[in-house]
N, C-alpha and C positions, 0 to 999 in steps of 0.2 A: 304209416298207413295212409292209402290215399285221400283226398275228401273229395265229397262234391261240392262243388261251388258254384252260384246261378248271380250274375251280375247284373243288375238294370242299368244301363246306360251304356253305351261306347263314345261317350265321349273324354277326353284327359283323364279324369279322376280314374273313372270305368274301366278305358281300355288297359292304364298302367297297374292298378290294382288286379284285373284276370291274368295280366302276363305275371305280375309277381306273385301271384299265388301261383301258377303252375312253374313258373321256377322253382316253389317248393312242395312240388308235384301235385298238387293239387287237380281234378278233372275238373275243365272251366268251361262254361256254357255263359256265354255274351248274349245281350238281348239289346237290341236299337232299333226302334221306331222310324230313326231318322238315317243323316250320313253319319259314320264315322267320324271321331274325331270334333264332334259336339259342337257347343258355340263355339267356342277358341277357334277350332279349324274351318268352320262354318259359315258366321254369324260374328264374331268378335275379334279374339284378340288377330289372328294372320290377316284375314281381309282388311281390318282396318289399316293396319301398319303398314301391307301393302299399299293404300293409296294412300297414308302418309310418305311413303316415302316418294312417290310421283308428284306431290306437292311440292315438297320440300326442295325435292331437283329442280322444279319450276321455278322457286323462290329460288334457289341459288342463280340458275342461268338467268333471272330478271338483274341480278346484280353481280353477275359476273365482270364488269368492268371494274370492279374493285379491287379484282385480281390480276388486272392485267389481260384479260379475253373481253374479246368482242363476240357477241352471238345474235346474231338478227333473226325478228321474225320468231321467234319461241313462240309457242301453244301447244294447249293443252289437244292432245288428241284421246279424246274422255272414251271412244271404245275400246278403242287399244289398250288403255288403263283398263278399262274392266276385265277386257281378255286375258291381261298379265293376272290381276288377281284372281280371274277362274279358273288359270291354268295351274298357280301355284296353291291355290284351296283341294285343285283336282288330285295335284302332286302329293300331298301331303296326306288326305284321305285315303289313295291309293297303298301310302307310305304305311298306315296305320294296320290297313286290314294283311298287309304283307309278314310286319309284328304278330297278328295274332294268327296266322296261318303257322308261321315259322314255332311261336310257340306249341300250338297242336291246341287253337282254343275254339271249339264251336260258336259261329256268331250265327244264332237268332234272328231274322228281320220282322219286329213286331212292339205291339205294344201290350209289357208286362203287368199284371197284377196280382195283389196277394190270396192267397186262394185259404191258405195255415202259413204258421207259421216255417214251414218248411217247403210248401208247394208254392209255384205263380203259375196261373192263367193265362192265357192270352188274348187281348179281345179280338173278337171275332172265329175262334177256334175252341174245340172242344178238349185240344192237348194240354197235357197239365207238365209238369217239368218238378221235378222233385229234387234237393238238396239238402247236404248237412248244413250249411250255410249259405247266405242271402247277403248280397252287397245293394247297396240303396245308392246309385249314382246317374241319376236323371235330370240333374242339374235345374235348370232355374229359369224362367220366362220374365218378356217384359212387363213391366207396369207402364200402366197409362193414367190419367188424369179425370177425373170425373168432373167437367165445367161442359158447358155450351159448348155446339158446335162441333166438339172434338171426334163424332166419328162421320169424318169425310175421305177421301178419300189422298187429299192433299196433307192429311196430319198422318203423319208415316215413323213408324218403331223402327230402332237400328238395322234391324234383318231387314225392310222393304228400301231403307239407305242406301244398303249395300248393293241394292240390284236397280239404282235409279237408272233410267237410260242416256238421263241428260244433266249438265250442270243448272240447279234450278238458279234463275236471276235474284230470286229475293230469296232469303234461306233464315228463317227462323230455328232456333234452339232452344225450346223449355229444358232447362237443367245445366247445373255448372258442374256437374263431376267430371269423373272422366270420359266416359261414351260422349259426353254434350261438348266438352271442351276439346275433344278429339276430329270430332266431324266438323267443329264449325271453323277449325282452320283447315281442314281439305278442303271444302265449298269456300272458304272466302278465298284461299290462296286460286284456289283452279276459276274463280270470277264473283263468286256469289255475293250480294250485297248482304252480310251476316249480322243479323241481332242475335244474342244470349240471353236468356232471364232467368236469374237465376233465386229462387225465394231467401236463401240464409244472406249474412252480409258478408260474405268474403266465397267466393270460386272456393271449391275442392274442401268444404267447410271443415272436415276432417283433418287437413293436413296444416303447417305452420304456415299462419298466417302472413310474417315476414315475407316469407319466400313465395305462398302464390299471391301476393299482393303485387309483385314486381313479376311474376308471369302474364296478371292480366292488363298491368301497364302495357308490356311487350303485345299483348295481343292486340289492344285497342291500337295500340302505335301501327299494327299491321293495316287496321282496318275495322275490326271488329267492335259494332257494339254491345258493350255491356253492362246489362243492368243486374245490379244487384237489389236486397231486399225488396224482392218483385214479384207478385204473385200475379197470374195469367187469370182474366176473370171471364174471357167466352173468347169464343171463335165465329166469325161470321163472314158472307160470301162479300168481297169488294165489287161496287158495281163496276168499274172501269177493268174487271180480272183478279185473281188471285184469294187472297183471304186476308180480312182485317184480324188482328190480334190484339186484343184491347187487355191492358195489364195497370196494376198500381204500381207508381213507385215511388220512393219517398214521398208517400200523402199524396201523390199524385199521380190524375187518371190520365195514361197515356195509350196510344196504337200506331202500330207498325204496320204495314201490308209484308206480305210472303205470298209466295208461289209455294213452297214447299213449308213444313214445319213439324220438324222432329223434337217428339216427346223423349225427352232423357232425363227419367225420374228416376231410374234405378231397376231391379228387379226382383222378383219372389220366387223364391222354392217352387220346382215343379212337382207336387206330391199330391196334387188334385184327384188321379186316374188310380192313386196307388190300392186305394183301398185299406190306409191304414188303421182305420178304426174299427175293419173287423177282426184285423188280430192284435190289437189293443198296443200299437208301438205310440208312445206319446210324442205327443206335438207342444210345440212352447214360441208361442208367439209365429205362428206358422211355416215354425223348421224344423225339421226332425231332430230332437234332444240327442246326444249323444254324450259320453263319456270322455277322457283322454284318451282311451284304445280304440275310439269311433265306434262302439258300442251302441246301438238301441235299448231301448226296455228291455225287449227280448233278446238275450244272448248270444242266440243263433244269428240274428240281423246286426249289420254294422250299414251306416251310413256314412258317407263323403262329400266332400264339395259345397256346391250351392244351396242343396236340399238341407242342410246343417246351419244355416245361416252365417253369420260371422263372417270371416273375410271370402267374397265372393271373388276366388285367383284362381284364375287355372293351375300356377307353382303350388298354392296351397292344396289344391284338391289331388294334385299327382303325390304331392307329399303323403296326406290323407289315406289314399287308394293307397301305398306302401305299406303305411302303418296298419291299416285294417288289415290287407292280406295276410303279413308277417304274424298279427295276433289271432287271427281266425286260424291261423297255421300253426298255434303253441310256441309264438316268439312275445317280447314283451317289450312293442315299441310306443311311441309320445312324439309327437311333433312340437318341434320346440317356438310355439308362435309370435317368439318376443324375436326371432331374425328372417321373420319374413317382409322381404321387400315391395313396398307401393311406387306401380312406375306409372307413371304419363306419358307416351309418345309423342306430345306436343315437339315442335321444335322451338325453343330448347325443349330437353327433358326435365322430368321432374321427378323423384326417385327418393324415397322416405323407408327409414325403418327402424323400428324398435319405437323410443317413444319423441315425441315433438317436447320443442322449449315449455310450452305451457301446461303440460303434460306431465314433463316432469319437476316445476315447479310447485306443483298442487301436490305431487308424494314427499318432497325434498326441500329441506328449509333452505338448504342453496344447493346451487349448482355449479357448475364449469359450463363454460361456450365457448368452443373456438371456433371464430368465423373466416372465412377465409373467400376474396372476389376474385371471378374468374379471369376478370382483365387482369390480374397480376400472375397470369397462368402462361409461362411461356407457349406451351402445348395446345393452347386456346386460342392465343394471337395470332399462332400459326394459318388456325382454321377460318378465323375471322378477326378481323381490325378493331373493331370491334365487341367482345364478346360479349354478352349480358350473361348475370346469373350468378351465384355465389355457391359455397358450402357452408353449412352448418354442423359441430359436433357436439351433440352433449354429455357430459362424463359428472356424474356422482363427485364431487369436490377431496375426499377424505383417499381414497385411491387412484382418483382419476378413471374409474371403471365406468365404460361406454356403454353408455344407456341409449343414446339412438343419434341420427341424423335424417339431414335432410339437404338435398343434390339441386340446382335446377342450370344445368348447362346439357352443352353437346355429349351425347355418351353417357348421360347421369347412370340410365339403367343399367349398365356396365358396371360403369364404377362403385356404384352403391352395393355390392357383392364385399367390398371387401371390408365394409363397415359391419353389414351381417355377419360373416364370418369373425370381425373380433368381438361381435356382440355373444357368439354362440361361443367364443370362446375365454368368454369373460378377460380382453383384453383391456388395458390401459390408454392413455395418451402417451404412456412412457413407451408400451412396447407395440405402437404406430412410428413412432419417434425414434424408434430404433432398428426399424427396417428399411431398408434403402431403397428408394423409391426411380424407377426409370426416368433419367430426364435427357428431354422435356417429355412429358406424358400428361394425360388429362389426372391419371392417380396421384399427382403429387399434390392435387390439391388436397388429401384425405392429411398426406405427411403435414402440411402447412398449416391445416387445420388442428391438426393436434400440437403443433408446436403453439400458436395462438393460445390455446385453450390452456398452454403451460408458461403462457406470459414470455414467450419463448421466440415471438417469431421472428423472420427473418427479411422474406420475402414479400412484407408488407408494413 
């Protein structure tokens, strides 16, 4: 028997969960406020990559004599860069609503509310929309900072980044994750004099420390400064132009000028408009609670994505949207959260999953580590003369069973697939070590690494 299905969001999470519910036929009514295709295709993950990778070409042809080419006169031509990224944001968006046309899913242009738990609203309209079930996929907004100074006009969130018109001269970054560690090498590689500030004591504070300790070596080597355990204390107008940024660091009161200065704090559930407190769905610590089947309080609502808090991925939230579909559909799916992969776009990449060295020294009275560096990567040399970056694997000591890694070279986000997949399938060091790996390829440093980690190795 059919159901109805009424979906808030089209973006990743949203869109993949309406088409998989009406794959098992479900009648699907999509609701978006905005463009198709949400942050990811909007606001995050495509745009930005996009002008990563016009960087990075930049940074290659500035030192293309290394290879052998000569290329004069290189610049950045910063519209044209914009134009590729709004053509390929356009492309993709277009790509989306084509998807749920093809499935036969009605999209909505509005913004949804809870009316029951089986109706939504829509503001500004007297139509009500009724279903057996209710998807929660509205995804997530940025956070900003609460100090002096900060609402100018010059302190700009990743979405107003994206649509700068011009390279700013001086380019401040509040935040070491990934959004902040992301933009501040597009702006520094395309010209920007780039500072970083980042409060914890190590960049990407989540991830092993080993490995981005030597990303942000790489970075400052580009150009970039950054400071660590550093808190921003006001914002104010420089007389000569621009904005002063006066911050502490180690004990000490320092300021930088910027022209531009991007807050990347992170960001929060967007569940403000939902109206979840009049049909009693709980909240916990301001993300929608859910269960392993993406479940609400109420059994008729499931939520996904951002608005869930936890790992804020577009891979996890399309994940998510699956699993909810399938069980709002009478299937009985779990996302298995221990082989989802954390990438960085930076060049290099940086690409982590399952759990970090110190992660799994606090569950485990010991461990296994095989490490393995990418300059003894033939497949690497290739690409560069020098490569920077290593592999890490950790494996439980008593079987050798792969409890996590962590990537940071050319292609990491690639590569780092195949460490998930022996993670989801509770593989060994043995049985990496006993599949044959392409050579030269950037994957053999997964093989290298597990031979390492079996006292084993060869290749180094």
């Amino acid at each position: 028997m059919s159901r109805k299905v009424i979906v808030l969001g089209g973006g990743l999470g949203g869109y993949v969960a309406a088409i998989r519910a009406a794959q098992l036929n479900a009648q699907v009514t999509l609701l978006e406020s905005n463009y198709l295709g949400g942050t990811c295709v909007n606001n995050g993950c495509i745009p930005t990559k996009t002008l990563l990778r016009s960087a990075e070409l930049f940074a290659d042809f500035q030192r293309a004599s290394e290879f052998g080419i000569t290329i004069r006169d290189a610049c950045i031509d910063y519209p044209t860069v914009m134009k590729r990224k709004n053509t390929i944001v356009n492309q993709l968006r277009n790509s989306v609503l084509r998807l749920l046309e093809k499935n036969k899913i009605e999209v909505i242009s509005g913004i949804g509310h809870f009316v029951d738990s089986h109706t939504v609203g829509m503001e500004g309209s007297k139509e009500r929309l009724m279903a057996d079930n209710i998807i929660i996929a509205t995804g997530a907004q940025t956070q900003t900072l609460r100090i002096p100074g900060v609402d100018t006009e010059d302190v700009i969130n990743s979405d107003e980044a994206l649509d700068l018109v011009q390279i700013p001269k001086r380019f401040v970054v509040i935040g070491g994750g990934v959004i902040g560690l992301e933009f501040a090498q597009i702006f520094n590689t395309m010209g920007s004099e780039t500072t970083l500030i980042e409060t914890t004591p190590h960049i990407l504070p989540t991830e092993d420390t080993e490995v981005t300790d030597m990303l942000a070596h790489l970075l400052m080597r580009e150009g970039i400064s950054i400071n660590t355990s550093a808190s921003v204390t006001r914002i104010k107008d420089n007389p000569g132009g621009g904005k002063i940024v006066s911050f502490v660091s180690q004990e000490q009161e320092r300021q930088v000028i910027a022209d531009k200065i991007l807050i990347a704090v992170g960001r929060r559930p967007n569940i403000d408009k939902l109206g979840l407190d009049k049909i009693g769905i709980r909240v916990h610590e301001g993300a929608i609670a859910v269960d392993e089947r993406m479940q609400t309080s109420i059994p008729d609502i499931y939520a996904i994505g951002d608005v869930t808090g936890g790992y804020m991925l577009a891979h996890v939230a399309m994940a998510q949207g699956r699993c909810a579909a399938e069980n709002l559909m009478g299937h009985n799916s779990k996302v298995n959260y221990s082989t989802v992969p954390r990438c960085v776009y930076t060049f290099p990449e940086i690409a982590s999953v399952g759990l970090s060295e110190m992660e799994a020294r606090q569950r485990y009275e010991e461990i296994a580590v095989g490490r393995f560096p990418l300059s003894a990567n033939g497949r690497a040399l290739t690409l560069d003369s020098r490569p920077a970056g290593m592999i890490k694997i950790i494996a439980e000591p008593e079987h050798n069973l792969i409890l996590g890694g962590t990537i940071l070279g050319p292609n990491a986000t690639e590569v780092i697939s195949g460490l998930s997949l022996a993670i989801g399938m509770e593989a060994t060091f043995h049985d990496i070590v006993a599949t044959v790996h392409a050579h030269p390829s950037l994957s053999e440093i997964v093989l290298d690494a597990s031979l390492a980690g079996l006292n084993q190795g060869i290749q180094f």
